[in-house]
BALOBA-1460 file (C-alpha; in Angstrom, 3 decimals):
// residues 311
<rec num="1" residu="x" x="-12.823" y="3.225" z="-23.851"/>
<rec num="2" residu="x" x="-15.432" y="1.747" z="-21.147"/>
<rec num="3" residu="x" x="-15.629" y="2.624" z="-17.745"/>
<rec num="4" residu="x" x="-15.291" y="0.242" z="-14.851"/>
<rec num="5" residu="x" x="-18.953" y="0.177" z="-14.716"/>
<rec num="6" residu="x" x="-19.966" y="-0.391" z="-17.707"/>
<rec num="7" residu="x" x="-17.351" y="-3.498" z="-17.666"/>
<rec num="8" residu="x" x="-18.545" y="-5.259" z="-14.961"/>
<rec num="9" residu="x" x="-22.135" y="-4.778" z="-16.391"/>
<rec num="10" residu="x" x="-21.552" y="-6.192" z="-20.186"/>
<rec num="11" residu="x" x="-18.831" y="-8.911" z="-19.441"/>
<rec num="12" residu="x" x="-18.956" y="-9.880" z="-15.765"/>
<rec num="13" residu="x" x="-22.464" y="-9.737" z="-14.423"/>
<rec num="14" residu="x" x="-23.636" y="-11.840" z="-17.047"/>
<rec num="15" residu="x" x="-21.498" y="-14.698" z="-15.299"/>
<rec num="16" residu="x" x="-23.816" y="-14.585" z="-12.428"/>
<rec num="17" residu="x" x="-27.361" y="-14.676" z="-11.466"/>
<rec num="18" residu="x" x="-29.357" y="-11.149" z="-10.208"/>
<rec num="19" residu="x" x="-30.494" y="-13.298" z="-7.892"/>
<rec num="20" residu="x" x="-27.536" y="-15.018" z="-6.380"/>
<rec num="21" residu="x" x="-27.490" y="-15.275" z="-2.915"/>
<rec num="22" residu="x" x="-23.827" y="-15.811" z="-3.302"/>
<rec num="23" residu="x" x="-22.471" y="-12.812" z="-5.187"/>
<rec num="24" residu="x" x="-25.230" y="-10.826" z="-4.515"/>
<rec num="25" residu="x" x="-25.797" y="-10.279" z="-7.844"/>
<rec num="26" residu="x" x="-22.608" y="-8.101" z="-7.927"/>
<rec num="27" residu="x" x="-24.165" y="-5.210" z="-6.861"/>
<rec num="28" residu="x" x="-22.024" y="-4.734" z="-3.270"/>
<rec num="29" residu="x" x="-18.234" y="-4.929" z="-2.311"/>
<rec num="30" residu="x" x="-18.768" y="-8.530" z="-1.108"/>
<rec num="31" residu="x" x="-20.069" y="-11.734" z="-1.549"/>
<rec num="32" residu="x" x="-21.527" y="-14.061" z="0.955"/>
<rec num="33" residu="x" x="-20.801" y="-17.829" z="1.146"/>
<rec num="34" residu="x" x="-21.611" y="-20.079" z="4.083"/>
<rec num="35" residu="x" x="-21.593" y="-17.871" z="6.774"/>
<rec num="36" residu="x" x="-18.171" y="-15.934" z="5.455"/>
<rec num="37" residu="x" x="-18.374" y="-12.487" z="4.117"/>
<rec num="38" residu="x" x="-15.648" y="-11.968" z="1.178"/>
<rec num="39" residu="x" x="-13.789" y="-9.277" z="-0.761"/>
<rec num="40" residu="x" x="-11.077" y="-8.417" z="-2.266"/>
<rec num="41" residu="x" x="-9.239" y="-5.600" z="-3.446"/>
<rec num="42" residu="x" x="-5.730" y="-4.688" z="-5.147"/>
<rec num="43" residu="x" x="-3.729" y="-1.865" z="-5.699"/>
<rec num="44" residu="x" x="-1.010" y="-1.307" z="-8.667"/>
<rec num="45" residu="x" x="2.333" y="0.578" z="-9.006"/>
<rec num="46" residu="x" x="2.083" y="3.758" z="-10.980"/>
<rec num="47" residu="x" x="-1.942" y="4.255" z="-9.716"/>
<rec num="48" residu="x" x="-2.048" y="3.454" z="-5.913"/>
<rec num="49" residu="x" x="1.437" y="3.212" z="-4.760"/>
<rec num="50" residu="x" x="4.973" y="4.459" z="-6.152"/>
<rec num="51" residu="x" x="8.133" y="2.950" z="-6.944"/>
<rec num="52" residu="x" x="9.509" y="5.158" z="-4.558"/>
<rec num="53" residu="x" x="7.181" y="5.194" z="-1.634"/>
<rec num="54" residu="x" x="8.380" y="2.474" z="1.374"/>
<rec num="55" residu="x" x="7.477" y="-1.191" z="1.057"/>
<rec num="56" residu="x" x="6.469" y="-0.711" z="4.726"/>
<rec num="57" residu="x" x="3.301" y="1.958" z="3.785"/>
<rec num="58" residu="x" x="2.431" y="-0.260" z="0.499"/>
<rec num="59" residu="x" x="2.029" y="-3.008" z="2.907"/>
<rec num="60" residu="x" x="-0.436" y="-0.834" z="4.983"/>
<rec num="61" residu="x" x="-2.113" y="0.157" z="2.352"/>
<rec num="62" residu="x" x="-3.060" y="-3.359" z="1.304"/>
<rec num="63" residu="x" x="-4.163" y="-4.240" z="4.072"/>
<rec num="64" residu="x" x="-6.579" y="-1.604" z="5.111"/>
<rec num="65" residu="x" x="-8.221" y="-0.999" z="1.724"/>
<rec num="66" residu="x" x="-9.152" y="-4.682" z="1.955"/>
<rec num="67" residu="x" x="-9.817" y="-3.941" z="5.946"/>
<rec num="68" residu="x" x="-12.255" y="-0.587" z="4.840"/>
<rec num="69" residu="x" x="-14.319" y="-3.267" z="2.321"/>
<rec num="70" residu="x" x="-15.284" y="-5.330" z="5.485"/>
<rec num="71" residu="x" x="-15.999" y="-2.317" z="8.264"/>
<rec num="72" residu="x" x="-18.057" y="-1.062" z="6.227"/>
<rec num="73" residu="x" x="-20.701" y="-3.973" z="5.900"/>
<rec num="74" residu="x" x="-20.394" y="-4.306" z="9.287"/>
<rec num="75" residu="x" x="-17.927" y="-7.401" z="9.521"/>
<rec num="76" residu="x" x="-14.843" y="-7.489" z="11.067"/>
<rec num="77" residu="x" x="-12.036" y="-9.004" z="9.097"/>
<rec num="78" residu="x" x="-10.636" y="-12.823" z="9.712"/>
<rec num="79" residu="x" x="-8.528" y="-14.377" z="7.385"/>
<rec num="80" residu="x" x="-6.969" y="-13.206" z="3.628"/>
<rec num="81" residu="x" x="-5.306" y="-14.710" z="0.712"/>
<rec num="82" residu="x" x="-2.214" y="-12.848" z="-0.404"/>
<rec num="83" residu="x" x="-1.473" y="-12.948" z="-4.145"/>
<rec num="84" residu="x" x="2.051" y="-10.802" z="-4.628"/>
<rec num="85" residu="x" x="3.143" y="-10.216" z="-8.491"/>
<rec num="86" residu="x" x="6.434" y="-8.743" z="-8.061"/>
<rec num="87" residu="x" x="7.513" y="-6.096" z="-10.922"/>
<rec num="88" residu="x" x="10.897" y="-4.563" z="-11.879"/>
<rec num="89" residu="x" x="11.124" y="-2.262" z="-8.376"/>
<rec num="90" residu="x" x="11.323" y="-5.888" z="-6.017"/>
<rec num="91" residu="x" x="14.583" y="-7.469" z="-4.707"/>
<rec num="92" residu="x" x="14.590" y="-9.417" z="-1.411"/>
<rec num="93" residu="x" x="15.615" y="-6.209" z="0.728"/>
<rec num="94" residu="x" x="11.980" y="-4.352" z="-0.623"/>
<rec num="95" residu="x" x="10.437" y="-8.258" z="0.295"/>
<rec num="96" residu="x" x="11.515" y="-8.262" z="3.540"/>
<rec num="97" residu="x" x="10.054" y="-4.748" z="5.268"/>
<rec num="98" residu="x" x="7.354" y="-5.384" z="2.879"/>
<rec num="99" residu="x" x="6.564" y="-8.598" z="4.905"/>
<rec num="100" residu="x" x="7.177" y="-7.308" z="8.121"/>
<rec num="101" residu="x" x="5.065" y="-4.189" z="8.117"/>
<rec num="102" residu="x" x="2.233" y="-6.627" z="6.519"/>
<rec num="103" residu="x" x="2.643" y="-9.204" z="9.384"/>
<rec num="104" residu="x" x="2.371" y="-6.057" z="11.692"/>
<rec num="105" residu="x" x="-1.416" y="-5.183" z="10.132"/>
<rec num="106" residu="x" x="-2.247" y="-8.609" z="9.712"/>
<rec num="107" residu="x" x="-1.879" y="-8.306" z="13.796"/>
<rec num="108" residu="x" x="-3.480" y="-5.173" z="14.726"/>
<rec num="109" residu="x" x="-6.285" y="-5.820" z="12.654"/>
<rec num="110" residu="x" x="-6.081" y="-9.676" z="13.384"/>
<rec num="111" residu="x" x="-6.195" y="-11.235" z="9.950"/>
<rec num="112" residu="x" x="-5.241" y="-14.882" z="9.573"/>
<rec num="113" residu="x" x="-3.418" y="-15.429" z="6.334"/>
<rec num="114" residu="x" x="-4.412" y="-18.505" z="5.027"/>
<rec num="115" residu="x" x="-2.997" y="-18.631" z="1.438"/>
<rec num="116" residu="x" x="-2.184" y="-17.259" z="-1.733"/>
<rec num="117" residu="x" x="-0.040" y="-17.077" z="-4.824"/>
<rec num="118" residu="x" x="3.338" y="-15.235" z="-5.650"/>
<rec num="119" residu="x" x="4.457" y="-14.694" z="-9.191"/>
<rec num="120" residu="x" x="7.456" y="-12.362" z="-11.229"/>
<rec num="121" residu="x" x="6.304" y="-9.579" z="-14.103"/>
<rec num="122" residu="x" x="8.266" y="-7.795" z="-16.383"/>
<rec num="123" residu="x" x="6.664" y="-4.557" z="-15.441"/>
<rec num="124" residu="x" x="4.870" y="-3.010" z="-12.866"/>
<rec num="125" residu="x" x="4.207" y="-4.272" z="-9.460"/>
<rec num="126" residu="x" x="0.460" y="-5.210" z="-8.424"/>
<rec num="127" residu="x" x="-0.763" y="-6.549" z="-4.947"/>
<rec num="128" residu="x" x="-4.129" y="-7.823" z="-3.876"/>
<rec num="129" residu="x" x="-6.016" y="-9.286" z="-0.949"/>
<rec num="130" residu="x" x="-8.895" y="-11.718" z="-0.915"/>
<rec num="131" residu="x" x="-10.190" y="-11.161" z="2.900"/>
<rec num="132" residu="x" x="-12.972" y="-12.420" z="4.337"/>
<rec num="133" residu="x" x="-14.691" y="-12.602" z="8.181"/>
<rec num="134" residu="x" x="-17.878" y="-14.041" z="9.934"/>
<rec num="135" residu="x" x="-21.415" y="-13.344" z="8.965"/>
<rec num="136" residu="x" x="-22.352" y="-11.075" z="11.914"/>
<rec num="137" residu="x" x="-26.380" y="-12.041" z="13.156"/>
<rec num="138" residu="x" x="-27.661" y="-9.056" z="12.452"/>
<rec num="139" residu="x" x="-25.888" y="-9.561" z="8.838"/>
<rec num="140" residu="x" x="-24.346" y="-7.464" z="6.856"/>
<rec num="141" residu="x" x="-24.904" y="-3.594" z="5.562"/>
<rec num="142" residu="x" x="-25.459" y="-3.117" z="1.936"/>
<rec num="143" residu="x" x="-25.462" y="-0.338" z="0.009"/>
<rec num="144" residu="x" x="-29.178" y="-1.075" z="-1.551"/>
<rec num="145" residu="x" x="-30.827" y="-0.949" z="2.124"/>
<rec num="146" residu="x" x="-31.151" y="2.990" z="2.279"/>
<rec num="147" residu="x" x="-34.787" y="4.201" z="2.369"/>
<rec num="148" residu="x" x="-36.124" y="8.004" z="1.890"/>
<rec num="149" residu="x" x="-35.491" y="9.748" z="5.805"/>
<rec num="150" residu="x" x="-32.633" y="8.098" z="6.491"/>
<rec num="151" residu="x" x="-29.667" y="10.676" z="7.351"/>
<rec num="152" residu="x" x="-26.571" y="10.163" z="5.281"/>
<rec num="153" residu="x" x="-23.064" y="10.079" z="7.819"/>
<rec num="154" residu="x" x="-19.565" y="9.702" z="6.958"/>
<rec num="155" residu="x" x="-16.807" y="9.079" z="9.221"/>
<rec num="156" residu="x" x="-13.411" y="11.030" z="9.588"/>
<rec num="157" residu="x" x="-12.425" y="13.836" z="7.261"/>
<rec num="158" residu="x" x="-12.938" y="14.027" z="3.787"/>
<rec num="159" residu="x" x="-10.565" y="14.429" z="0.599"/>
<rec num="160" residu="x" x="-7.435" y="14.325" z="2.578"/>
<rec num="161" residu="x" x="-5.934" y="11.428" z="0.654"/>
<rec num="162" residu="x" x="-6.689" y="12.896" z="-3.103"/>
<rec num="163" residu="x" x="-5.101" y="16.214" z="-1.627"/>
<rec num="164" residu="x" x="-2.189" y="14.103" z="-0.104"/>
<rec num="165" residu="x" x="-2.043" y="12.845" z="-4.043"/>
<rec num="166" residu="x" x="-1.536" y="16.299" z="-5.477"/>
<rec num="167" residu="x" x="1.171" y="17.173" z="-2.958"/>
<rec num="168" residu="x" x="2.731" y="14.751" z="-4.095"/>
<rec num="169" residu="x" x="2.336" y="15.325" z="-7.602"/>
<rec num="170" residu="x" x="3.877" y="18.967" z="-7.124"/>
<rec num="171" residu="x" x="0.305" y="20.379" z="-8.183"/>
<rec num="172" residu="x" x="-0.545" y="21.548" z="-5.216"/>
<rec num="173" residu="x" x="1.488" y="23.593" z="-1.990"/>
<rec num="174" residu="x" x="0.450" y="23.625" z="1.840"/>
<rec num="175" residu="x" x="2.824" y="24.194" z="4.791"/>
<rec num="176" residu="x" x="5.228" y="21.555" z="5.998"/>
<rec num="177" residu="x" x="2.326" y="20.270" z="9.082"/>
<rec num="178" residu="x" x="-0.292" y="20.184" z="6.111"/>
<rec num="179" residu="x" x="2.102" y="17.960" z="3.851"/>
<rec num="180" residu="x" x="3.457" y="15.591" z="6.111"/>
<rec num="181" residu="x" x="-0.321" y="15.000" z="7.328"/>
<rec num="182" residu="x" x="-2.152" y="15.126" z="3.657"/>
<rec num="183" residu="x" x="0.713" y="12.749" z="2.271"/>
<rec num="184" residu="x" x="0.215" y="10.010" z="5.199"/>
<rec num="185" residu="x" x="-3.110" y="10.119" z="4.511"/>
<rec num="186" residu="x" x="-3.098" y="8.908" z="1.018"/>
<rec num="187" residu="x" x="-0.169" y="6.558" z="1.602"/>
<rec num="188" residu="x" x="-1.598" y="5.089" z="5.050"/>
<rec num="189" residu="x" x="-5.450" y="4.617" z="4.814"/>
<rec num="190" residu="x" x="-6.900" y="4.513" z="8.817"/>
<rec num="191" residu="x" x="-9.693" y="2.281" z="8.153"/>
<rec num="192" residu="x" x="-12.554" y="3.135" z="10.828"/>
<rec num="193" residu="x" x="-12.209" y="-0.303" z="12.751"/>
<rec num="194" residu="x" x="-13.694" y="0.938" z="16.171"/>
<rec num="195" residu="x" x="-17.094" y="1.760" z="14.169"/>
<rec num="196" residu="x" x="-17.631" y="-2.063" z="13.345"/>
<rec num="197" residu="x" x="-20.230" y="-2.400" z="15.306"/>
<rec num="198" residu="x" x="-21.978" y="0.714" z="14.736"/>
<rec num="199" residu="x" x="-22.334" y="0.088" z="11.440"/>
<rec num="200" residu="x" x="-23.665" y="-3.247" z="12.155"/>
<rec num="201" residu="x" x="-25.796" y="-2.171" z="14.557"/>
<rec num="202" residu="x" x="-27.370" y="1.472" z="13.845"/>
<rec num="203" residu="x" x="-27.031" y="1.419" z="9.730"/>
<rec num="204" residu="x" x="-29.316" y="0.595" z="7.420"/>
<rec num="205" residu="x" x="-26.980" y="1.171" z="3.897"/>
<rec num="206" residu="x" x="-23.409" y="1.862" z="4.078"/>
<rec num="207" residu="x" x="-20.057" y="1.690" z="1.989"/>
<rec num="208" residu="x" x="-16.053" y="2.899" z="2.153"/>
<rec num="209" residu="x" x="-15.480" y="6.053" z="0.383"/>
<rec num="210" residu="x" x="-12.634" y="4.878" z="-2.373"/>
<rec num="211" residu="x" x="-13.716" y="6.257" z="-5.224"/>
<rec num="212" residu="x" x="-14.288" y="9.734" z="-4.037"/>
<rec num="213" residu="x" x="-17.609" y="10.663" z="-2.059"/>
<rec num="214" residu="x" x="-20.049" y="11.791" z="-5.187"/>
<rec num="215" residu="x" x="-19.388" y="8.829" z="-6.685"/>
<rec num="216" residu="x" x="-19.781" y="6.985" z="-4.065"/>
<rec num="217" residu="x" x="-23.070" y="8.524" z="-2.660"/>
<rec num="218" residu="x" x="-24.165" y="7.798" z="-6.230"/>
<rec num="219" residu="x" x="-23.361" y="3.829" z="-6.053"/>
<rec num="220" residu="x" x="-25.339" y="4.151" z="-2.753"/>
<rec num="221" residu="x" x="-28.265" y="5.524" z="-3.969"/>
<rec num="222" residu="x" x="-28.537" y="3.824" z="-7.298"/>
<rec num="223" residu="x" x="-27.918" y="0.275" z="-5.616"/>
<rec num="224" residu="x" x="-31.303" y="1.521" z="-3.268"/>
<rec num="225" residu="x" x="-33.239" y="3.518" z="-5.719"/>
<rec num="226" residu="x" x="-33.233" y="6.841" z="-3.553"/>
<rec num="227" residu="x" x="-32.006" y="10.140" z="-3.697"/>
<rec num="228" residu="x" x="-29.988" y="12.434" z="-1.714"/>
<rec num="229" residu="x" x="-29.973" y="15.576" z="-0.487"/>
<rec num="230" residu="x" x="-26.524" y="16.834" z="1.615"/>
<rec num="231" residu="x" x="-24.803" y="19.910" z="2.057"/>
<rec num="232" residu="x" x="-21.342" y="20.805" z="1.488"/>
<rec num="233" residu="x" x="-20.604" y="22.849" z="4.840"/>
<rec num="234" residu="x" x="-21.439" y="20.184" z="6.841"/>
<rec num="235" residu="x" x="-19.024" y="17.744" z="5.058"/>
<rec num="236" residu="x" x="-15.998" y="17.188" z="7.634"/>
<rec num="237" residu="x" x="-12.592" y="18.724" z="6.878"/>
<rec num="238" residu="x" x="-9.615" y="18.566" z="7.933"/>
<rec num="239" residu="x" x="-7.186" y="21.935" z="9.138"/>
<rec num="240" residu="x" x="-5.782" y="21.139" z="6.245"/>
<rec num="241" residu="x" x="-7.975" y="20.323" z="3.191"/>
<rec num="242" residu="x" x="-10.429" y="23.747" z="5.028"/>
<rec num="243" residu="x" x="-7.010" y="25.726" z="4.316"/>
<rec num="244" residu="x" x="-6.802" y="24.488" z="0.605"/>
<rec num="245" residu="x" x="-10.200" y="25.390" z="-0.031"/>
<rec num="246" residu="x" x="-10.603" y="28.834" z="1.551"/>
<rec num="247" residu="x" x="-7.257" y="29.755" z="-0.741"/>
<rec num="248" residu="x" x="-8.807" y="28.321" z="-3.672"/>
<rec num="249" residu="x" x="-13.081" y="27.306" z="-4.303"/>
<rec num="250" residu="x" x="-11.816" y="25.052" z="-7.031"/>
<rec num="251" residu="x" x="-10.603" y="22.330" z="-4.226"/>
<rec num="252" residu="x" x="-14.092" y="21.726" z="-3.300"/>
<rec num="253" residu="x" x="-14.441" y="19.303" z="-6.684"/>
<rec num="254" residu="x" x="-11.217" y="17.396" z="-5.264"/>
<rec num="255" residu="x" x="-12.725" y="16.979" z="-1.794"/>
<rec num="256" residu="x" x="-15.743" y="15.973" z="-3.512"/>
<rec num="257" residu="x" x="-14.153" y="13.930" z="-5.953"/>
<rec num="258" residu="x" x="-10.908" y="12.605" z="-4.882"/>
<rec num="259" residu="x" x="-10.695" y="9.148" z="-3.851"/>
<rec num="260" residu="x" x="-8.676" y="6.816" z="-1.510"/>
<rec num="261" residu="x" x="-10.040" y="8.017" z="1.545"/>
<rec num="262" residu="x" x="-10.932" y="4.788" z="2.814"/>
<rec num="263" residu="x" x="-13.717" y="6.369" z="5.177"/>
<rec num="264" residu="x" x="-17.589" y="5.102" z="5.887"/>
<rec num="265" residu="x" x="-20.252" y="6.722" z="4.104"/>
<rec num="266" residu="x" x="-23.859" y="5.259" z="5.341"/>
<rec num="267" residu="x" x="-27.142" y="5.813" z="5.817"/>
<rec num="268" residu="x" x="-29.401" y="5.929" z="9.552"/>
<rec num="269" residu="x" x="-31.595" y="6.859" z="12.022"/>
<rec num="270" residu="x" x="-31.257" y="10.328" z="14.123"/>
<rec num="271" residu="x" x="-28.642" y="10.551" z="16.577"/>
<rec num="272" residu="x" x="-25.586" y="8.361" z="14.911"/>
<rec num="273" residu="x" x="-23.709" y="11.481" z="14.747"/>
<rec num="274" residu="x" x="-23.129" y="12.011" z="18.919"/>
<rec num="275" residu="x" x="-21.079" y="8.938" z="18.101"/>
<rec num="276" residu="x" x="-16.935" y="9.045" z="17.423"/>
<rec num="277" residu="x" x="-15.860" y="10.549" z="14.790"/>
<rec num="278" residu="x" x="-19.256" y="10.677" z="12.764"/>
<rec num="279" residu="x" x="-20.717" y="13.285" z="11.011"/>
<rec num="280" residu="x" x="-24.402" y="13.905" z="9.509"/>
<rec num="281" residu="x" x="-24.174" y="15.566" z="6.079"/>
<rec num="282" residu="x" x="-27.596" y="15.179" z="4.782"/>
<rec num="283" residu="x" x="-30.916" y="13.258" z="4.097"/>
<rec num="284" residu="x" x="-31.678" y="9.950" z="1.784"/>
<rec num="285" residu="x" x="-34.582" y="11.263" z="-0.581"/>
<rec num="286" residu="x" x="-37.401" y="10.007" z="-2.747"/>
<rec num="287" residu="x" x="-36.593" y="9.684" z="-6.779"/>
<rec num="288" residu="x" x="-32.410" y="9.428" z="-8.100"/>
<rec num="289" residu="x" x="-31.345" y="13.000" z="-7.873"/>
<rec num="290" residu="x" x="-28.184" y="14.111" z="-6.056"/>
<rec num="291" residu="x" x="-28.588" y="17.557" z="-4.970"/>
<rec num="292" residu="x" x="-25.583" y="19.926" z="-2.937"/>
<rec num="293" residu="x" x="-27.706" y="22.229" z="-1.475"/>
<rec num="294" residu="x" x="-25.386" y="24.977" z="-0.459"/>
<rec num="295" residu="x" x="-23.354" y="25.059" z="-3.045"/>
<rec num="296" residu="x" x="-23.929" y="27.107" z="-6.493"/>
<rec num="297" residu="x" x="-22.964" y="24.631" z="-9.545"/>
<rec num="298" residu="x" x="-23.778" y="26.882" z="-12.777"/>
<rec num="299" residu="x" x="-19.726" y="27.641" z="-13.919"/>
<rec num="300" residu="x" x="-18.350" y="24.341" z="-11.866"/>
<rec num="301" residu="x" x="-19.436" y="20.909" z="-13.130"/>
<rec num="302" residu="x" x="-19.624" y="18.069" z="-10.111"/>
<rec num="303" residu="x" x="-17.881" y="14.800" z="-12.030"/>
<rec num="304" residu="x" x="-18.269" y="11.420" z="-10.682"/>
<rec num="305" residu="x" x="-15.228" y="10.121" z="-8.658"/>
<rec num="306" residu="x" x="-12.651" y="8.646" z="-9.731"/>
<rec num="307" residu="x" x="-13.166" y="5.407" z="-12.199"/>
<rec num="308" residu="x" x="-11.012" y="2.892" z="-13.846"/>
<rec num="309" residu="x" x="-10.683" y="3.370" z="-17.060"/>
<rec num="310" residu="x" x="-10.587" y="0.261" z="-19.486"/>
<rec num="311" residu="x" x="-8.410" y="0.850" z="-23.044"/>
């Protein structure tokens, strides 16, 4: 059983060059070709989205997981590809809102759809996007440009959707305000659109937070051959994820670890933080260790995100 990681190293990377200018060696979310940025993500019944959830929010969520890719490089989105494998739950009723609230995103965020394919399985349903915008001048953020002194940021709130997932689950119980507003968040992802261009202006590393924030922080750091240093008080909560966690310490490993939140984590200069909705929550360090200064580890082990798990 191999991780995601270790996938993409063994099988896929070999396919390209370290050097590519293209792919960029695979080490980002994106790939560069002629002037167009490019990524693509997908999301699959049973892991992302629910038989039973609307084909309106599924929609949404396509969209702005693909949308959060782009943001946080620092590009605003253009133009997608749509491929749509339809599983046992589709019939032309499910089609239709399903296009509609689509068509609705493709709008707000003002995405061009300029192809794709559509195909039947026998089983489960499974969506992606291939989206892609213009180069901006100043080009794009990585996640390998973060250099020791640079304070680490992160936009919004942190661990709602991965809380939102256990409420749904039935593993976990908040008040009627909490669960309507943890639940939206991991069926509706609010990509941080209006911070385009303060990503591609003040940061220096950045990436969306979809595999959980450790993890991510981790990809950061390893992709730029620093450390970190952050503390866990001054990692932004939510009324409601600060009420799970003062009822029970345990819920700080899900707001560390939980992913789909579809927020900006990146690295900067002082002073990024007076901006909307941005938070500093530590410091970019010499070496490879990740250190959580304020909190005490020794009967609680940290994991790494959530990964995809290859059988």
């Amino acid at each position: 059983m191999k991780s995601e990681f270790e996938i993409v190293k063994k099988y896929i990377k070999p396919l390209v060059d370290d050097n590519d200018k293209y792919s960029i060696g695979l080490s980002d979310d994106v790939g560069i070709v002629d002037n167009l940025i490019f990524s693509t993500d997908t999301i699959v019944e049973g892991i992302h989205f629910f038989s039973n959830n609307k084909p309106e929010d599924i929609a949404k969520k396509l969209v702005r997981v693909n949308v959060s890719d782009l943001i946080a490089k620092g590009v605003r989105p253009g133009f997608c590809l749509l491929n749509f494998s339809a599983g046992s739950i589709i019939n032309e009723r499910w089609i239709k809102n399903f296009m509609y609230s689509l068509n609705e995103d493709f709008k707000k965020y003002k995405i061009n759809l300029v192809g794709g394919d559509t195909v039947q399985t026998k089983g489960k349903t499974v969506l992606s996007l291939c989206i892609f915008g213009k180069n901006p001048k100043s080009n794009i953020k990585l996640r390998s440009s973060a250099v020791p002194g640079d304070n680490i940021y992160v936009s919004g709130t942190i661990g709602d959707s991965a809380l939102g997932l256990m409420v749904l689950n039935n593993k976990l119980q908040v008040n009627k305000n909490f669960k309507e507003f943890l639940i939206d968040r991991y069926l509706i992802p609010k990509p941080r659109i209006e911070l385009v261009n303060i990503i591609n202006k003040k940061a220096n590393a950045s990436i969306d937070i979809s595999d959980g924030l450790i993890q991510d922080l981790q990809n950061l750091c390893l992709s730029s051959g620093v450390g970190a240093k952050i503390n866990f008080t001054d990692i932004p909560l939510s009324a409601a994820a600060r009420s799970v966690v003062n009822k029970n310490s345990k819920m700080i490993e899900v707001i560390l670890n939980g992913g789909d939140d579809y927020e900006i984590l990146f690295t900067g200069p002082k002073g990024i933080e007076a901006k909307n909705n941005i938070r500093m929550i530590g410091k970019i360090t010499k070496g490879s260790k990740i250190s959580i200064l304020d909190l005490k580890l020794k009967n609680r082990t940290i994991k790494n995100g959530f990964n995809h798990i290859f059988k």
